[in-house]
DSSP file (Angstrom, degrees, kcal/mol; ACC not computed):
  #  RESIDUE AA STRUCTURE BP1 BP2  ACC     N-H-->O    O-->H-N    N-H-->O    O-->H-N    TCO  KAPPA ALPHA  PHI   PSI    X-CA   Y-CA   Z-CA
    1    1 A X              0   0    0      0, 0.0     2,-0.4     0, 0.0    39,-0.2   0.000 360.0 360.0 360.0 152.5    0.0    0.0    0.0
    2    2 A X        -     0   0    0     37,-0.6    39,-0.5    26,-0.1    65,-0.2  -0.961 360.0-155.7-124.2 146.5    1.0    3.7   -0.5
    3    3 A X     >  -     0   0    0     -2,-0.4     4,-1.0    37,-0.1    38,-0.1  -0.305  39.7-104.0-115.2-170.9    0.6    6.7    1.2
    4    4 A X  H  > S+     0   0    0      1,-0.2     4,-0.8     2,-0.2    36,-0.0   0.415 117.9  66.6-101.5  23.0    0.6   10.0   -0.1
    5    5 A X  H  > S+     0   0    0      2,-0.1     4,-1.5     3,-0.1     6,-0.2   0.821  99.5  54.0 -83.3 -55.1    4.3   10.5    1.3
    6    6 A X  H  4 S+     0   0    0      1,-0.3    -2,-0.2     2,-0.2     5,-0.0   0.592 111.8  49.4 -56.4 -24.6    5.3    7.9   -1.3
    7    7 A X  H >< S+     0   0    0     -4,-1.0     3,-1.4     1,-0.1    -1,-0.3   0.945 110.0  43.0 -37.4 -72.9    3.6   10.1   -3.9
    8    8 A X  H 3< S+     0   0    0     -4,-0.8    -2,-0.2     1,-0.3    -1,-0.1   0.191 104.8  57.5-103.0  12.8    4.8   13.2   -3.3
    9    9 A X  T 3< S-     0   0    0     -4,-1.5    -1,-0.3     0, 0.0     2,-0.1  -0.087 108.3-109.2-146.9  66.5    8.2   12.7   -2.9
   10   10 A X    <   +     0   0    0     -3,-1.4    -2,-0.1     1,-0.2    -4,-0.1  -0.035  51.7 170.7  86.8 -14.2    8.9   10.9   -6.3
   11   11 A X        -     0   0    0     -6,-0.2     2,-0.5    -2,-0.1    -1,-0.2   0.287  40.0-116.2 -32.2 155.0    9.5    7.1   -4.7
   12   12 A X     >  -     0   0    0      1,-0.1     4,-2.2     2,-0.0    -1,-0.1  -0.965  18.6-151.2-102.6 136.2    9.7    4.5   -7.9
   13   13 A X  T  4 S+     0   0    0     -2,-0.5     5,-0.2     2,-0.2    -1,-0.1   0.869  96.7  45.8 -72.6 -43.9    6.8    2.3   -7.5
   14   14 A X  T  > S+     0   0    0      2,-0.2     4,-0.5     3,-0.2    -1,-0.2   0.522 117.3  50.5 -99.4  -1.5    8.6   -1.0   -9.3
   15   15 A X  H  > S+     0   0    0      1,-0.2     2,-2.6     2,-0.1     4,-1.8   0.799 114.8  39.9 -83.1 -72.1   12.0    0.0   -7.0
   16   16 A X  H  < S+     0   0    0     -4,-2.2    -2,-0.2     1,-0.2    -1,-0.2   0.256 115.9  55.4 -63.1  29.5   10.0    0.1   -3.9
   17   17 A X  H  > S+     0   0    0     -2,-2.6     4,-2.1    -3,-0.1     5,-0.4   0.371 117.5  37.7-125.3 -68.4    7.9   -3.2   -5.3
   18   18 A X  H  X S+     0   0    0     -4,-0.5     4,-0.7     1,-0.2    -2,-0.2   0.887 106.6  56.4 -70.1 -23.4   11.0   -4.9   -5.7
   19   19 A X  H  X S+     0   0    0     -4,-1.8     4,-0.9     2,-0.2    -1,-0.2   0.803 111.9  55.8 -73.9 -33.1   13.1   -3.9   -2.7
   20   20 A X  H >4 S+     0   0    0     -5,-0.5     3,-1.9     2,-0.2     5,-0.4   0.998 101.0  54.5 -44.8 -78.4    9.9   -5.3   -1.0
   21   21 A X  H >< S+     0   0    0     -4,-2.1     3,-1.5     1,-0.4    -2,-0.2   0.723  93.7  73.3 -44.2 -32.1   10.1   -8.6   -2.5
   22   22 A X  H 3< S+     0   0    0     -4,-0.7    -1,-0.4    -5,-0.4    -2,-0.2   0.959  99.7  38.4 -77.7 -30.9   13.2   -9.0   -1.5
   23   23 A X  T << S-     0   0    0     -3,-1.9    -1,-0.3    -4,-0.9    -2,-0.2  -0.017 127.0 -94.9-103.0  47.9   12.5   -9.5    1.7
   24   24 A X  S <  S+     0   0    0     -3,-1.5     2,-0.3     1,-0.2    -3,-0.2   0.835  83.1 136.5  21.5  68.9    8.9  -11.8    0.6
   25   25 A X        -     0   0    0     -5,-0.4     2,-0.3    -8,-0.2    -1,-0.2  -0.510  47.0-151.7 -82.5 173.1    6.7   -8.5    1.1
   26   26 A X        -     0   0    0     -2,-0.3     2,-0.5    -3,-0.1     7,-0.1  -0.818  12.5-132.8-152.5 126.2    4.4   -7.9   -1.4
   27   27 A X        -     0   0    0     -2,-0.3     2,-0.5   -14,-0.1   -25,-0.1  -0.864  23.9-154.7 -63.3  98.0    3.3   -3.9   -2.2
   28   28 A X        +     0   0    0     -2,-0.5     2,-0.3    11,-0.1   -26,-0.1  -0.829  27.4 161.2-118.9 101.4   -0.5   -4.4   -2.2
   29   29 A X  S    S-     0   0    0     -2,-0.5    10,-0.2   -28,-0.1     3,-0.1  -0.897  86.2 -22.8-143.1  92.3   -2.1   -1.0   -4.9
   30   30 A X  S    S+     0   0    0      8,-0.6     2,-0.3    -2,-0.3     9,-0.2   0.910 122.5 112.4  70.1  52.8   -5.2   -2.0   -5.8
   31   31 A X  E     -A   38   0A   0      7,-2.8     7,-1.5    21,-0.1     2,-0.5  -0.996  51.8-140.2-160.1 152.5   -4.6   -5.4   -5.2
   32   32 A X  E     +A   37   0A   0     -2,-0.3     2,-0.3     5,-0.2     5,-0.2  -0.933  15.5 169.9-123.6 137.4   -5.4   -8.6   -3.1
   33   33 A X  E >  S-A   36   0A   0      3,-2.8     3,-3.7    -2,-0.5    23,-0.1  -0.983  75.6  -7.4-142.0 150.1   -3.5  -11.3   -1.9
   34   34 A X  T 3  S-     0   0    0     -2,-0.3    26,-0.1     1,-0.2   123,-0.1   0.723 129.5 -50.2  27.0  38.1   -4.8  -14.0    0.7
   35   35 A X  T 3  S+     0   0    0      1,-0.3    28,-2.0    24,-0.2    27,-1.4   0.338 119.6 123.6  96.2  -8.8   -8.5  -12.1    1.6
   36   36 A X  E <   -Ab  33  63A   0     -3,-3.7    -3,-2.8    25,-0.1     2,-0.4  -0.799  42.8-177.2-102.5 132.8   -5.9   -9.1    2.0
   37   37 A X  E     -Ab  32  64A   0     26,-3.1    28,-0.7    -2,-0.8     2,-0.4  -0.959   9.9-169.4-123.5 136.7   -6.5   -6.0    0.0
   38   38 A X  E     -Ab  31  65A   0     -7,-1.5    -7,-2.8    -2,-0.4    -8,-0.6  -0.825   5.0-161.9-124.1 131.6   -4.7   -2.7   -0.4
   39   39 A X        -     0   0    0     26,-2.3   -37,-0.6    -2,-0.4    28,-0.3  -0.529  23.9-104.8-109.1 166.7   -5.7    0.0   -1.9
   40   40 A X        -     0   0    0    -39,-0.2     7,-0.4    -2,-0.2    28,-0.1  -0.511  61.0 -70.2 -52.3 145.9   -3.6    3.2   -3.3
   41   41 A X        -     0   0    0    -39,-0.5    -1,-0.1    -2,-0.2   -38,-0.1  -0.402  25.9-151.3 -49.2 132.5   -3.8    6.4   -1.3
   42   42 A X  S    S+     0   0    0      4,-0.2    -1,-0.1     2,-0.1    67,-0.1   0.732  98.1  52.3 -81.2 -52.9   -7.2    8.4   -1.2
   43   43 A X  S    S-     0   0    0     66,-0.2    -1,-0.1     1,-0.1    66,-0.1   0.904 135.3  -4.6 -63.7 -37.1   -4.7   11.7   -0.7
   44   44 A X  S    S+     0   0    0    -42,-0.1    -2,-0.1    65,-0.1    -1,-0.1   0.625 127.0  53.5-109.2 -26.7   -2.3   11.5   -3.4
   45   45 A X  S    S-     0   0    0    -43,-0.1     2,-0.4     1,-0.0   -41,-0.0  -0.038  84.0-107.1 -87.0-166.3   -3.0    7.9   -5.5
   46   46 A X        -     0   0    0      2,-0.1     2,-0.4    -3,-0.0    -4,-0.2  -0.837  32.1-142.0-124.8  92.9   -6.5    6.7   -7.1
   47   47 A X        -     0   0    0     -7,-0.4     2,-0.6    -2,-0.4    -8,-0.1  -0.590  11.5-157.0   5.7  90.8   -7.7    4.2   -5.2
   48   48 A X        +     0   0    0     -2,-0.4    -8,-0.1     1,-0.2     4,-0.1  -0.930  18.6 168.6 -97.2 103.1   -9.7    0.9   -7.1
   49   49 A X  S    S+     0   0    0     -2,-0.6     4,-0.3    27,-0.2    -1,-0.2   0.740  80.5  45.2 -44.2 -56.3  -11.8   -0.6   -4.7
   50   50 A X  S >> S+     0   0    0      1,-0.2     3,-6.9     2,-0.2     4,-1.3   0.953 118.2  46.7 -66.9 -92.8  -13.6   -2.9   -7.6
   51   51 A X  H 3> S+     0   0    0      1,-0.4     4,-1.0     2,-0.2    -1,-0.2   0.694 109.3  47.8 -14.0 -49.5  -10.2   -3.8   -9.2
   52   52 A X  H 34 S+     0   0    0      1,-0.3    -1,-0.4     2,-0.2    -2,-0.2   0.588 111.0  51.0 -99.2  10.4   -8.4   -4.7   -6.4
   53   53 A X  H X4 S+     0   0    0     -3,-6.9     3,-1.7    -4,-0.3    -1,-0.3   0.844 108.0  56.8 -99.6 -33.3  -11.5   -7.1   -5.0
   54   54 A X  H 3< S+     0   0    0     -4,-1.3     3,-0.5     1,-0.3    -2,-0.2   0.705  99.6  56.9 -65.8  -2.2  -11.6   -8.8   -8.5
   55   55 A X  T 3< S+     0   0    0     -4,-1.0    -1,-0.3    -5,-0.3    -2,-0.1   0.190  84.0  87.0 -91.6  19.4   -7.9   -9.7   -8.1
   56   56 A X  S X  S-     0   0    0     -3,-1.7     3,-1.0     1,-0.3    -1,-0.2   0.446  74.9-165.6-107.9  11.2   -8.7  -11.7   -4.5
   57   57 A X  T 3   -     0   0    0     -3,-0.5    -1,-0.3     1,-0.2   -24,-0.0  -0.110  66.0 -21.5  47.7-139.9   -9.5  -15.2   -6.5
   58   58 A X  T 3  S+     0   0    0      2,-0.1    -1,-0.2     0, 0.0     2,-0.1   0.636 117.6 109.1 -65.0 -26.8  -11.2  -17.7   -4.6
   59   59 A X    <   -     0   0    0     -3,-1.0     2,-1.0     1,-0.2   -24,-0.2  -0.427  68.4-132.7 -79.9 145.2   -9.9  -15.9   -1.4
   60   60 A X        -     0   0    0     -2,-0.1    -1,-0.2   -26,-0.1    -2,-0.1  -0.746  17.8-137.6 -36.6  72.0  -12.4  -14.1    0.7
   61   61 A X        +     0   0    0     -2,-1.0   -25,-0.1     1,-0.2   -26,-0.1   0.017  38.5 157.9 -60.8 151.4  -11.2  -10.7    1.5
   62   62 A X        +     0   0    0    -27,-1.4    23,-2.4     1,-0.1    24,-1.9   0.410  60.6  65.2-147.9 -20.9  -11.9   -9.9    5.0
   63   63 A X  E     +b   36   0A   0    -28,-2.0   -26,-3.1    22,-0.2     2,-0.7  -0.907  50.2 169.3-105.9 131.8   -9.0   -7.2    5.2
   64   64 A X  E     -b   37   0A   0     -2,-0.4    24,-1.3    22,-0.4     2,-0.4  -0.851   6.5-174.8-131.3 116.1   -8.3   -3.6    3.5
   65   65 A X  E     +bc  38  88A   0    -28,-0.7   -26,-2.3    -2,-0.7    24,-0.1  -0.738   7.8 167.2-101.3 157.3   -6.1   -1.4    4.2
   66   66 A X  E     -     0   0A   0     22,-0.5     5,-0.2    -2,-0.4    24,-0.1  -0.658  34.5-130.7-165.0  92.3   -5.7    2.0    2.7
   67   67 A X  E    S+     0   0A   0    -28,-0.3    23,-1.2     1,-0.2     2,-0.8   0.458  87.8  59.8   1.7 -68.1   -3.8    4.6    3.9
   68   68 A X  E >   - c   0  90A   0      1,-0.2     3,-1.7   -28,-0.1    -1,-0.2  -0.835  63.3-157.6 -92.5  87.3   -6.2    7.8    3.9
   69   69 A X  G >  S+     0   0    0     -2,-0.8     3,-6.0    21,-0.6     2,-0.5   0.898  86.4  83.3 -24.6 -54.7   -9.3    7.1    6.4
   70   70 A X  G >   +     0   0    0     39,-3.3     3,-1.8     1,-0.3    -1,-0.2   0.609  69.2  73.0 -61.0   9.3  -10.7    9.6    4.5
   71   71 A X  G X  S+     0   0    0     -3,-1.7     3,-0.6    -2,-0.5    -1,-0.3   0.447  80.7  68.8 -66.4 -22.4  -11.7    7.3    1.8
   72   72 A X  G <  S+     0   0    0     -3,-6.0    49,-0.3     1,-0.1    -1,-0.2   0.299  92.1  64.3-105.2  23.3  -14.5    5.6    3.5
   73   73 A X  G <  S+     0   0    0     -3,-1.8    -2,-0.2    -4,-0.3    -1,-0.1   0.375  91.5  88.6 -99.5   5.4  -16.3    8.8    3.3
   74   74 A X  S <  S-     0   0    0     -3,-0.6     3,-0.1     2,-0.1    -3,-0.0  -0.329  84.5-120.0 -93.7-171.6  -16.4    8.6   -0.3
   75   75 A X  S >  S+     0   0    0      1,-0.2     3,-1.3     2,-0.1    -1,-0.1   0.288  99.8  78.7 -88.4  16.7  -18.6    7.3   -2.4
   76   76 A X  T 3  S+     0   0    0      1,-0.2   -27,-0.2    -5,-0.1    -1,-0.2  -0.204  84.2  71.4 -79.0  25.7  -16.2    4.8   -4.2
   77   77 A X  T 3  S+     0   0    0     -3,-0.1     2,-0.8     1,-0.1    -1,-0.2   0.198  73.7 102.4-136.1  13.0  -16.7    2.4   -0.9
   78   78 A X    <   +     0   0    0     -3,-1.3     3,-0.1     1,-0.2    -1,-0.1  -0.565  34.5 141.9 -88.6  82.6  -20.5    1.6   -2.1
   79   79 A X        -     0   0    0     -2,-0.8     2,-0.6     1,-0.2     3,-0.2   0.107  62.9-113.8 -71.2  16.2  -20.2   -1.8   -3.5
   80   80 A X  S    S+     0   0    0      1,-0.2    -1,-0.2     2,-0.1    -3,-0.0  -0.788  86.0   1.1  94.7-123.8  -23.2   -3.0   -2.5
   81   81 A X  S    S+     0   0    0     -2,-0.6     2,-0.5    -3,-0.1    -1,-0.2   0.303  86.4 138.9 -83.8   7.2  -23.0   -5.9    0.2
   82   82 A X        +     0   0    0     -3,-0.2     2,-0.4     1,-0.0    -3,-0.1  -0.364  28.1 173.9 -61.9 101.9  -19.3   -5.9    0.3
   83   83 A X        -     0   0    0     -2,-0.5     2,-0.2   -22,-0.1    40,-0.2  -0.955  18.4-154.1-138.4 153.6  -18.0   -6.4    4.1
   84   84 A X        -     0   0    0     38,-2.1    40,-0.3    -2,-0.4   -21,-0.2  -0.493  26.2-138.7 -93.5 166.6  -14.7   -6.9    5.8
   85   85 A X  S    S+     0   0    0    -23,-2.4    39,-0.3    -2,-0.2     2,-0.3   0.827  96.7  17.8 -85.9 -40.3  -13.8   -8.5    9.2
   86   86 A X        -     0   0    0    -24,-1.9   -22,-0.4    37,-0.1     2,-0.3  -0.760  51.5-165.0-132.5-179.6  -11.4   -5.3    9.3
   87   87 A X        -     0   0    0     -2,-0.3    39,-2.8   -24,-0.2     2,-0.2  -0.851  17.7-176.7-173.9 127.4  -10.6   -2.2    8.1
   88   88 A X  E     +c   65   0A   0    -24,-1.3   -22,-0.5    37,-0.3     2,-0.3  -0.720  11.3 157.1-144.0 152.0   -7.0   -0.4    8.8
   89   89 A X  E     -     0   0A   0     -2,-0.2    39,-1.2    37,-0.2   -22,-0.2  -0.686  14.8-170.5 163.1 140.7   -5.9    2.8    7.8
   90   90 A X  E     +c   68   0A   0    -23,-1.2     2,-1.0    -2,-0.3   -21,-0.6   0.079  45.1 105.2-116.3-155.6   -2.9    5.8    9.1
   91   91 A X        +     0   0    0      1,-0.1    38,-0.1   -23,-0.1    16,-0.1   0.010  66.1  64.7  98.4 -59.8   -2.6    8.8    8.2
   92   92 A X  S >  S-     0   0    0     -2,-1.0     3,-0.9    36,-0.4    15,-0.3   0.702  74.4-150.7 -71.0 -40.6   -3.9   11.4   11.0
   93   93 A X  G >   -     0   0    0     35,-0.5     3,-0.9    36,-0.4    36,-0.3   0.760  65.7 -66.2  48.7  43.0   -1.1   10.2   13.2
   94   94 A X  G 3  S-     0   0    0     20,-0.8    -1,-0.3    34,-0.5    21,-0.1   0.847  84.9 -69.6  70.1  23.6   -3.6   11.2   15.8
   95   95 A X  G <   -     0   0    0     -3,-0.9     2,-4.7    19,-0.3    10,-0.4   0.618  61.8-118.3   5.6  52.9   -3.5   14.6   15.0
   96   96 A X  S <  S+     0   0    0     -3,-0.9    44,-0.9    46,-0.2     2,-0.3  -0.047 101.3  46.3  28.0 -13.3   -0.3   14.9   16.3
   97   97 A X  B    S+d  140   0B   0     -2,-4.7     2,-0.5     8,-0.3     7,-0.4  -0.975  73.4 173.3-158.2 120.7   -1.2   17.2   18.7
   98   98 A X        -     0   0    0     42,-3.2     2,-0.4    -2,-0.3     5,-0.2  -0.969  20.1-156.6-152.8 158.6   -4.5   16.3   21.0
   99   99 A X  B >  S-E  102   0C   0      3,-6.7     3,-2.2    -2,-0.5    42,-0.1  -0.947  81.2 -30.1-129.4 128.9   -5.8   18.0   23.9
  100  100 A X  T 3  S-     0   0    0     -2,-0.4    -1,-0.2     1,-0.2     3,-0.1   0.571 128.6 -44.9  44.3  30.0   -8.0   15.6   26.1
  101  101 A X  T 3  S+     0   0    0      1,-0.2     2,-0.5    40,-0.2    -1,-0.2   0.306 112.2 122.2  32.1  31.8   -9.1   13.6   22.8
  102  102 A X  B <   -E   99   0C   0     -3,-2.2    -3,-6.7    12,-0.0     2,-0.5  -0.953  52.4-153.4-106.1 110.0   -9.7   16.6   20.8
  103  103 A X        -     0   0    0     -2,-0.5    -5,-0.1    -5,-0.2    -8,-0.1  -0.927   4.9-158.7 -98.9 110.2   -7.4   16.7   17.5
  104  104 A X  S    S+     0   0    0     -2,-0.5     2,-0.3    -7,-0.4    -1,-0.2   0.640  76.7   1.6 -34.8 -43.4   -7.0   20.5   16.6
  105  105 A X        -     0   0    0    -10,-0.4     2,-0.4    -8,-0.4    -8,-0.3  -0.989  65.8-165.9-160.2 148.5   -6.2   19.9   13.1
  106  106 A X        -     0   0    0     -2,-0.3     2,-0.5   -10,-0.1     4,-0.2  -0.962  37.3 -93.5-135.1 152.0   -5.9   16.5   11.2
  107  107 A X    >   -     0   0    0     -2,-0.4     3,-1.1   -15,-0.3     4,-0.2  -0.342  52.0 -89.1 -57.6 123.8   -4.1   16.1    7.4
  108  108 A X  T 3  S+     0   0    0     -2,-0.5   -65,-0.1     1,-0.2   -38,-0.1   0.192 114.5  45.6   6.5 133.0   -6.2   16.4    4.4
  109  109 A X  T 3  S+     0   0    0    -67,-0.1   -39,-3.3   -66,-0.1   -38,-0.3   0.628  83.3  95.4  52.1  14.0   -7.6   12.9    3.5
  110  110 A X    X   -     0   0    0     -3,-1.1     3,-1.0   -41,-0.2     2,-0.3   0.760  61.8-169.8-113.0 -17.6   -8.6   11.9    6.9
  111  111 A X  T 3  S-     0   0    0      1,-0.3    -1,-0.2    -4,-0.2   -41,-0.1  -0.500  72.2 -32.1  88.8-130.0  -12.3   13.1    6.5
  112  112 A X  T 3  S+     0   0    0     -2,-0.3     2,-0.5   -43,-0.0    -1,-0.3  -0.195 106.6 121.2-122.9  36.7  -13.7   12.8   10.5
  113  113 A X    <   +     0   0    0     -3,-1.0   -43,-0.1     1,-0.1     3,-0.1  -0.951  28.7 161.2-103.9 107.9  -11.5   10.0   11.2
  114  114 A X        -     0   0    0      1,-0.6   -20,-0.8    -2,-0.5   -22,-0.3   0.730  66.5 -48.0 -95.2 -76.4   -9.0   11.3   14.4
  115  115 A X  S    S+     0   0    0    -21,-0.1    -1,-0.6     2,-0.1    13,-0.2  -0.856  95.8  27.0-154.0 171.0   -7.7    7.9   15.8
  116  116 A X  E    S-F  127   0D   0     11,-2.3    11,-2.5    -2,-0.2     2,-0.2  -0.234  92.1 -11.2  52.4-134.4   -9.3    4.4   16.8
  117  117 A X  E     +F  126   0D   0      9,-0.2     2,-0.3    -2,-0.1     9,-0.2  -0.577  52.5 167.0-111.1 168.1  -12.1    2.5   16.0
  118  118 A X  E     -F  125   0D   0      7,-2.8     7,-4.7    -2,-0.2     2,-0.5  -0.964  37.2-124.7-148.0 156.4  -15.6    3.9   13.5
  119  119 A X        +     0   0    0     -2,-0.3     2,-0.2     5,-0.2     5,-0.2  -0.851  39.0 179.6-107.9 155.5  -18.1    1.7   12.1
  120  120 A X        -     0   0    0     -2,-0.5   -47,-0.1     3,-0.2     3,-0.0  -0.791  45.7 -97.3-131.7 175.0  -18.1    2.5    8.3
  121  121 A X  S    S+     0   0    0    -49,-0.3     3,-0.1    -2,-0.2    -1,-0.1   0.759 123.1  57.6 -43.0 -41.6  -20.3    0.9    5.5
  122  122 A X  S    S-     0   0    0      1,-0.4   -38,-2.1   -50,-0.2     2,-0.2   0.708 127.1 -75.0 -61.3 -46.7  -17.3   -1.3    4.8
  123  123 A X  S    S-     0   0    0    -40,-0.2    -1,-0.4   -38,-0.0    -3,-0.2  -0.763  79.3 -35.2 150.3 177.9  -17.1   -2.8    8.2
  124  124 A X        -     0   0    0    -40,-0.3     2,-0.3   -39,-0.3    -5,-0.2  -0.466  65.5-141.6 -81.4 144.0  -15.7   -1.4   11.6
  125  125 A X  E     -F  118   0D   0     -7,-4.7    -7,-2.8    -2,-0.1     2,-0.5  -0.891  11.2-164.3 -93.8 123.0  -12.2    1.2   10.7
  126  126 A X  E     -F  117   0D   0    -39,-2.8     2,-0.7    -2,-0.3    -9,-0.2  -0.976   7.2-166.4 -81.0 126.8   -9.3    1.0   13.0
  127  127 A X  E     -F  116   0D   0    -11,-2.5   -11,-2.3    -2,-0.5   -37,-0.2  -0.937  10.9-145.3-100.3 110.0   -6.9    4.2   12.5
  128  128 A X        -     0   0    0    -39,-1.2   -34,-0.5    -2,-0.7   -35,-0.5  -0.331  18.4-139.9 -51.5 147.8   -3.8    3.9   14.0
  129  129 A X        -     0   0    0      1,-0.4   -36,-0.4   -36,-0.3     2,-0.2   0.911  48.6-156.9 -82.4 -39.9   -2.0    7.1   15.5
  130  130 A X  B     -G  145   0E   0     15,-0.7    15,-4.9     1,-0.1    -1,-0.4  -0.784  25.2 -94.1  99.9-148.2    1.7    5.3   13.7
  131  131 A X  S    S+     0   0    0     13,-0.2    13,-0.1    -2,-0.2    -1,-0.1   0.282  97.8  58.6-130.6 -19.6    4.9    6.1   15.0
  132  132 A X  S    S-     0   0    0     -3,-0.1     2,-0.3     1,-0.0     5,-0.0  -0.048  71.2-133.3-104.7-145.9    6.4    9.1   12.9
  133  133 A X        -     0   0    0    -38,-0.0     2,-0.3     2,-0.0     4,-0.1  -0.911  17.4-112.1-153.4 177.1    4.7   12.8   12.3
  134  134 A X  S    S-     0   0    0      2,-0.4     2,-1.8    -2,-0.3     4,-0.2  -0.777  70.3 -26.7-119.7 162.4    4.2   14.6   10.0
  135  135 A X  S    S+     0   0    0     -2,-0.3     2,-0.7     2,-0.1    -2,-0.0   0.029 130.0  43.3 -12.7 -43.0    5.7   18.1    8.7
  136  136 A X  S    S-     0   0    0     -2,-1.8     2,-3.6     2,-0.1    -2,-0.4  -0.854  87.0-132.7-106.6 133.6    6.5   19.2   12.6
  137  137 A X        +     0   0    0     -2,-0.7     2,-0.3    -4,-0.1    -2,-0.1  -0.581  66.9 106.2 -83.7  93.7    8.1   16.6   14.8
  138  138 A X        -     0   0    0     -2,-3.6     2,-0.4    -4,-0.2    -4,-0.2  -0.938  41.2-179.8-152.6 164.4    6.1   16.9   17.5
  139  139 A X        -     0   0    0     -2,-0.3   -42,-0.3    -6,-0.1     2,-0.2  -0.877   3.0-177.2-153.7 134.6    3.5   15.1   19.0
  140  140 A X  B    S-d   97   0B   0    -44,-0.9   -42,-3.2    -2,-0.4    -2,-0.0  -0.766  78.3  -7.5-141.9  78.3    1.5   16.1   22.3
  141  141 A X  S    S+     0   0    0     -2,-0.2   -40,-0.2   -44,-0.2   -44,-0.1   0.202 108.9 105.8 116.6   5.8   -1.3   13.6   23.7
  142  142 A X        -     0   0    0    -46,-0.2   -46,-0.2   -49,-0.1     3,-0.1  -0.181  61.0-160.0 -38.9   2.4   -0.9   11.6   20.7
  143  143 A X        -     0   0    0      1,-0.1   -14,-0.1    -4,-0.1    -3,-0.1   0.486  20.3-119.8 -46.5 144.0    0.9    8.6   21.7
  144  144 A X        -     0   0    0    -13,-0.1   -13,-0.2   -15,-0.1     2,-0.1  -0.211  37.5-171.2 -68.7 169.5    2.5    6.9   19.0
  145  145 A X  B     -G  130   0E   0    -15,-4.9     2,-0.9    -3,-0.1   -15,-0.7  -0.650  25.0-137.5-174.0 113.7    1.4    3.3   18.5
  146  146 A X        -     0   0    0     -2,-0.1   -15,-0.0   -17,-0.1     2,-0.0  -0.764  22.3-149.2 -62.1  94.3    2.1   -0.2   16.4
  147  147 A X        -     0   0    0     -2,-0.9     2,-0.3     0, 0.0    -2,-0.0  -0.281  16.3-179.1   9.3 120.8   -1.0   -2.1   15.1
  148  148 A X        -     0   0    0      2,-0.1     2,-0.3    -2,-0.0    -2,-0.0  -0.757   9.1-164.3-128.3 158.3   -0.6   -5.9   14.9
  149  149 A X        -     0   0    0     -2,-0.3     2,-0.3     2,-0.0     0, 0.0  -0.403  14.2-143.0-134.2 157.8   -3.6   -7.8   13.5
  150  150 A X        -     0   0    0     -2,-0.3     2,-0.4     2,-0.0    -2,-0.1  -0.860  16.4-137.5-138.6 131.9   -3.4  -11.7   14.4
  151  151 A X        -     0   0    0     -2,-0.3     2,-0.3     2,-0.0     5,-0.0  -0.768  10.1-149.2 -97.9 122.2   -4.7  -13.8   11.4
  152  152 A X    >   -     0   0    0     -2,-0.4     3,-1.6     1,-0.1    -2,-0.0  -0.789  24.3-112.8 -79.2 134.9   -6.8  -16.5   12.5
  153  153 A X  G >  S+     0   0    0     -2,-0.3     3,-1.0     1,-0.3    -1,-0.1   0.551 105.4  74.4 -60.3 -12.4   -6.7  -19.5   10.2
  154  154 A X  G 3  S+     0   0    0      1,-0.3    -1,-0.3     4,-0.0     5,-0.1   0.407  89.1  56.7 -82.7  17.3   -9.7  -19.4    9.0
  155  155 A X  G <  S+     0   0    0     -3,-1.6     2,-0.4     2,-0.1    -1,-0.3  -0.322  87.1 102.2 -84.4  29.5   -9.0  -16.5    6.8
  156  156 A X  S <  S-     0   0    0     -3,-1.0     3,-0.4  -121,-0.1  -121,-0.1  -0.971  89.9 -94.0-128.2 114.7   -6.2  -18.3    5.2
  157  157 A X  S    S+     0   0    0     -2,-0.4    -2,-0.1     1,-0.2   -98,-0.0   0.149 109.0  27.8 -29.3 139.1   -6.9  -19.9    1.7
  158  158 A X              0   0    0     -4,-0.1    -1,-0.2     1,-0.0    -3,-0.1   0.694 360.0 360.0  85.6   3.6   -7.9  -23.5    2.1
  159  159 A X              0   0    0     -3,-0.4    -2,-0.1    -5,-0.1    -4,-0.1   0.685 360.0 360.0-107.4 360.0   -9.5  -23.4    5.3
């Protein structure tokens, strides 16, 4: 997946695809692999919801991640009966700066999405706060924070 950093300052998509690979990553833009799908960025990229569910074969997507929450306010997330077990998404970093869980200002592409969890059309959204920031390093009542999902096997092709 890409974020709208990876846009806008010039990355090569099929260097960072392969520098991936080398260490058995897979870059997931508007594509699905094992029920997981990843979209392109809502802020900088185009985002194929449709596309990237017809690539998910037999598998059952049950995850998406996408960079810019604000993307499950558009209307490109009505497919009709389409729902995930999760829904993942960065970006806000918490609003870097939050007073008593009140985010003063959040980036462009985050929609009404601060930090945690929303129920969406799609299925319920966690946003993560991340780790880094964004144009000023600072962060004040924001705590940074690492995501890990545990995949249960029965989201695993063949189960």
């Amino acid at each position: 997946m890409l974020g709208n950093w990876e846009y806008w300052s010039g990355i090569d998509r099929q260097q960072l695809a392969e520098l991936y690979a080398e260490y058995d990553v897979s870059l997931l833009v508007d594509d699905c692999y094992r029920g997981i799908v990843g979209l392109d960025d809502f802020t900088a990229g185009r985002p194929a919801l449709a596309k990237a569910l017809s690539q998910c074969d037999k598998a059952t997507p049950w995850l998406l991640v996408q960079h810019s929450p604000g993307f499950f306010e558009s209307v490109d997330v009505s497919l009709g009966s389409v729902q995930f077990d999760l829904l993942v998404s960065g970006h806000t970093h918490g609003g870097q700066i939050s007073l008593f869980g009140w985010a003063p200002y959040t980036p462009e592409g985050s929609g009404r999405f601060v930090s945690g969890e929303y129920p969406t059309p799609l299925g319920k959204l966690y946003v993560t706060r991340g780790l880094g920031t964004s144009v000023m390093p600072i962060r004040f009542g924001a705590r940074p924070e690492l995501l890990i999902v545990t995949v249960i096997d029965e989201h695993l092709p063949g189960n």
